[in-house]
N, C-alpha and C positions, 0 to 999 in steps of 0.2 A: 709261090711266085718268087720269093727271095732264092732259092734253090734253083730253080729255072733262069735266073738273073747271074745266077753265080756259074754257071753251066751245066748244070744237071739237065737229064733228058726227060720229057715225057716219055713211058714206053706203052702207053696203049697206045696205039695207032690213029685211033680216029679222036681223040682228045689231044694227040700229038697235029693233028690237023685241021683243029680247031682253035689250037692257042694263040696262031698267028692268023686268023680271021678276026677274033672277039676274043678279049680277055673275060670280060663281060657274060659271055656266053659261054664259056669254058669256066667260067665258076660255075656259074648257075646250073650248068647240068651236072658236074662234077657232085654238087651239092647233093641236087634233085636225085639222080642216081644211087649213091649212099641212101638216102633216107630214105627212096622208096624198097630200094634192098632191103632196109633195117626192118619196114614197118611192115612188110610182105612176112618176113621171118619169125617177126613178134607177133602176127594174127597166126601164124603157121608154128608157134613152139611147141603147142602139144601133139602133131601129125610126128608121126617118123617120117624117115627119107629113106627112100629104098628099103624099107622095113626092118634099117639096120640099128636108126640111130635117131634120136628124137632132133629134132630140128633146131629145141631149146641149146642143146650143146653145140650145132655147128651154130648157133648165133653168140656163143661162148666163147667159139674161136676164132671168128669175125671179128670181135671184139679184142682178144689178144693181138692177134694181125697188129688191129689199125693202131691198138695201144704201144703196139712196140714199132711200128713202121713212123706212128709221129715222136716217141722218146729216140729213133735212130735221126730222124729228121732236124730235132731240136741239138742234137749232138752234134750232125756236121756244123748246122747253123752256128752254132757256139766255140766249134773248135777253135782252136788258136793255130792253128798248122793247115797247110794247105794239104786235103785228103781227097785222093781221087774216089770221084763222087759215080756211084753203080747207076 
């Protein structure tokens, strides 16, 4: 929200069309979404996907994503410089 405050975009579309009905309800499914992604993933770690790749490693990298998407986040948040924000 601080990021959206400061000008940054929502780029999914239908969470972008949401923010300004409910903030309220653009957490809550922002939230609900993530977790039910995560917990579908974690019943599904020992299945492959496509019979290439166990499901356990693309929730590996789900995990990198979000890791480095909130440590990029936390860095605009803190900069000291005004950075044109993606």
């Amino acid at each position: 929200m601080l990021l959206l405050q400061g000008g940054a975009n929502e780029v999914n579309p239908v969470m972008a069309a949401l923010i300004y009905r409910s903030v309220a309800m653009f957490a809550a499914l922002k939230m609900g979404m993530t977790g039910l992604g995560v917990l579908l993933m974690v019943f599904l770690a020992r299945y492959r996907f496509m019979r290439l790749m166990r499901v356990e490693w693309a929730l590996y990298g789900v995990l990198f994503a979000y890791v480095s998407l909130v440590c990029y986040e936390f860095w605009i948040i803190k900069s000291p410089v005004d950075l044109p924000i993606l």
